[in-house]
N, C-alpha and C positions, 0 to 999 in steps of 0.2 A: 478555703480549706478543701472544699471538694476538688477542685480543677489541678490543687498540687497532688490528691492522693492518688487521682485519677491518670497522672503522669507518673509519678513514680509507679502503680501499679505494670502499668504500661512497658516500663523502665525496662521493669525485673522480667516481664513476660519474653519481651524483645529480648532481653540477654539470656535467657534460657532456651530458647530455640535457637538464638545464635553459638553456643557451647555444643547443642545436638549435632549441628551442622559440621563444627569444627573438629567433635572428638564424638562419629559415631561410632556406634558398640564395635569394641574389636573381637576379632574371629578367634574361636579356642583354639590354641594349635593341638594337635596330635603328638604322639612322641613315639621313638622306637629308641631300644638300648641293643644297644651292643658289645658285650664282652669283649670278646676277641676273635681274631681272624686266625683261623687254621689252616696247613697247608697238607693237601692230600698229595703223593707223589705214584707214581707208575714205575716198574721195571724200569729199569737201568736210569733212573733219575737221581737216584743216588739219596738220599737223608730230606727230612719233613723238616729240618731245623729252619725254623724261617725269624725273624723280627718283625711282623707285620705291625708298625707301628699305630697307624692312623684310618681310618676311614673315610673315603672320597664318595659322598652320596650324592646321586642323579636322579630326576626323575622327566621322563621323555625328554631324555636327551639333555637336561640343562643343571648345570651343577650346582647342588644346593648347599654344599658347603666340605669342607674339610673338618673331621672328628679325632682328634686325639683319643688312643683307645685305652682302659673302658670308656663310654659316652652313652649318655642320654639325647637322643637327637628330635628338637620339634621340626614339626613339619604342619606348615598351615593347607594340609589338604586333608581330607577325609573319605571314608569310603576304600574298596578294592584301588589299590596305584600298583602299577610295574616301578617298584624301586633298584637300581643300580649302583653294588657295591663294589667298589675299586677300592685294593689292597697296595697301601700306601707304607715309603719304607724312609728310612732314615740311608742320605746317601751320605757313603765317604765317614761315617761314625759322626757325623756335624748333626746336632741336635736343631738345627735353624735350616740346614737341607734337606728338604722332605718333598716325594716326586710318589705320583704312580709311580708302579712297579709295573711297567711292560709285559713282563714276562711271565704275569700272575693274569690268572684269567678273570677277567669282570661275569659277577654274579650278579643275576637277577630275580628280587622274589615280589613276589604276589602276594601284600599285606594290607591286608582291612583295620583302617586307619577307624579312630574311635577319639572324637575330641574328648581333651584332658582324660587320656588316658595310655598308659605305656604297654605296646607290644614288643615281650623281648625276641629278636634274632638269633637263629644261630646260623655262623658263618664261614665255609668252608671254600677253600680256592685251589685250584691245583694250576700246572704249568701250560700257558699256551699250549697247542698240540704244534704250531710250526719252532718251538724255540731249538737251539741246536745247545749240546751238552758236549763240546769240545775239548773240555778238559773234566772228566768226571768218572774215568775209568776205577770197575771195582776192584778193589785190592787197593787202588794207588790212593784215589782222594780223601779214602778211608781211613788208610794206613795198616786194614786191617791183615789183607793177604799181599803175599808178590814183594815188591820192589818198590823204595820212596820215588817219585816221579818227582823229585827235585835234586838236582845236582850241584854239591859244590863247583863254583869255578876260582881260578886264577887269584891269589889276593885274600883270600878265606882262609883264618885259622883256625875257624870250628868246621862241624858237617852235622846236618838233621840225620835225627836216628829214630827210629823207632821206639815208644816207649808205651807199658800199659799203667805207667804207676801214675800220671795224671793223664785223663780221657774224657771229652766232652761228652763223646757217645761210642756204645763199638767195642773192640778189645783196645784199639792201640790209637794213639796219634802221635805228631812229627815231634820231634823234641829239639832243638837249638840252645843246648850250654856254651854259657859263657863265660870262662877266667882271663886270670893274667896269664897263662899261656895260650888262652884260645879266644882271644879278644875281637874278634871279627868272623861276620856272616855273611859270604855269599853265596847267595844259593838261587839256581835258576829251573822253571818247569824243564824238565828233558825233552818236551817235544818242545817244537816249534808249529806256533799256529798261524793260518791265513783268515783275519778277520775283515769283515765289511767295513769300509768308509763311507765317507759324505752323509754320516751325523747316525747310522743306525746303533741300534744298541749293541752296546756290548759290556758286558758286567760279571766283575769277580765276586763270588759268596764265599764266604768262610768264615769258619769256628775259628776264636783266637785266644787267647790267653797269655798276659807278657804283664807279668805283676812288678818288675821295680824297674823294668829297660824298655825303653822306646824301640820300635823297630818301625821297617821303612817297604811300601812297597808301592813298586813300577814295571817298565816292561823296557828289554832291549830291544830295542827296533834294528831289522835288518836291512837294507838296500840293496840293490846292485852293485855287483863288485867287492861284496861280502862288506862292506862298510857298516857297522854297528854304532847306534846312534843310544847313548844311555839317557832312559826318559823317567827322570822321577818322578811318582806323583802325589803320594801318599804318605804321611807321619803316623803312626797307628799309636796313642799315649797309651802308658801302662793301665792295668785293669787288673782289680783284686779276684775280679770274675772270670767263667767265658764269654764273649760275647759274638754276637754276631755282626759280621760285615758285612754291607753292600756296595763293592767297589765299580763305580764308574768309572769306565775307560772310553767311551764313548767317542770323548774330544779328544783325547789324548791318540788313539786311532785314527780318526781322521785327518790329525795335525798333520798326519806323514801319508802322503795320498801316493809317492814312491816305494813307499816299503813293499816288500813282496811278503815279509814274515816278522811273527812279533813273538817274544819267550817270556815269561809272566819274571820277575825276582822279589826276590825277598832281602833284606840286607841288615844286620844289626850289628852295633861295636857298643864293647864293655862302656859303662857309663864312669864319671869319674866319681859317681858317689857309691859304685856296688864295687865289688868283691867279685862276686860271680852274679846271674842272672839267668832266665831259664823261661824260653819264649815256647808256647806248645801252638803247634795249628792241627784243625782238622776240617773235616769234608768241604775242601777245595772242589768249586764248578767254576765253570770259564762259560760264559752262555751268549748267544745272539741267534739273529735271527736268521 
């Protein structure tokens, strides 16, 4: 009896130093929260309207993860850390596409981590200082002063006008009505732009609103020898809301490494379940670096 209880004793000692070893005390993580990401703008940058969907947290240099925003974010460090927030966006309206935002500047703060305990952030970003605002003139992208900086072409039986009776922000934005006599939108930026290739950014933003009609946007590629190459890229689905767009064009740019010149479009035709239909855009930027 002694020499069995002396082994069982034994047993239980050995299996509990053997648990210490396998499952030692885990570390408290820390937490920071974050609201939301704001976007600060400068002269001639046009509108703060941003979507900053997500949070990209770093810290020296290595990424600790992607935050859906609002968030709670642990972090198994403590003490003063240089944290790095990258302002993250939903591309192309695809709720499953989600990318840095290039063109939004990474912020860095200086926060005194405190295991199991929340320090909240607050988070403001504004526009790289090298980004270029190629399409973003005031009066035009506004709608507010001047002249619409989009042009019917050829094939269009409607035309954007002017309107203040629905505005996302502003006095006025584009308006695109649609009946059985004006069943079709084409409509192109009036300028034409010379964008970079071989994969840099380039990115359309805009305020949109198209509650029962689908509408479509891409760009005409130009070549040599006036040859115009139509590149669609984009299905924009109706929305009871405004929302905002982050249109990548990036690849679509580079695809055409001959072009000389590229003109933004917009394109809609009556749907066969409406009557009429009534697409609004506002603060259109065209941006790269």
């Amino acid at each position: 009896m002694i020499l069995k209880f002396t082994f069982t004793l034994s047993f239980f000692i050995l299996l509990f130093t053997s648990c210490e070893v396998i499952n030692p005390d885990e570390k408290v993580p820390s937490f920071i929260h974050i609201d939301h990401i704001s976007l600060d703008v400068k002269t001639g940058q046009g509108t703060d309207s941003s979507d900053i969907a997500d949070a990209w947290i770093y810290i020296n240099n290595v990424l600790i993860g992607a935050y859906q925003l609002p968030t709670t974010i642990p972090i198994l460090k403590e003490g003063v850390q240089d944290i790095e927030i990258r302002s993250g966006v939903i591309i192309n309206g695809i709720a499953a596409t989600r990318s840095i935002n290039p063109f939004y500047s990474y912020q860095t703060k200086s926060i005194d981590l405190i295991p199991d305990s929340i320090v909240s952030v607050n988070v403001k970003t504004d526009y790289n200082p090298l980004v270029k605002f190629v399409w973003n003139t005031i009066g035009q992208e506004g709608f507010e002063e001047g002249g619409i900086s989009i042009d019917s072409v050829k094939g269009s039986t409607s035309k954007m006008i002017k309107t203040k009776t629905e505005v996302y922000e502003g006095d006025a934005s584009g308006h695109i009505h649609l009946d059985k006599d004006h069943s079709i939108f084409i409509g192109q930026s009036t300028n034409k732009y010379i964008l970079p290739k071989g994969g840099k950014a380039v990115v359309l933003e805009i305020n949109c609103k198209n509650v029962s009609n689908h509408f479509a946007i891409g760009m005409f590629v130009e070549e040599a020898g006036g040859k115009v190459i139509i590149a669609n890229h984009l299905i924009v689905n109706p929305s009871l809301e405004w929302k905002k767009l982050y249109v990548n064009f990036t690849e679509l740019v580079s695809n055409y490494p001959q072009a000389i010149n590229y003109r933004v479009f917009f394109t809609a035709e009556l749907e066969s379940s409406n009557t009429t239909a009534d697409i609004y855009l506002d603060n259109i930027k065209l941006l790269h670096f």
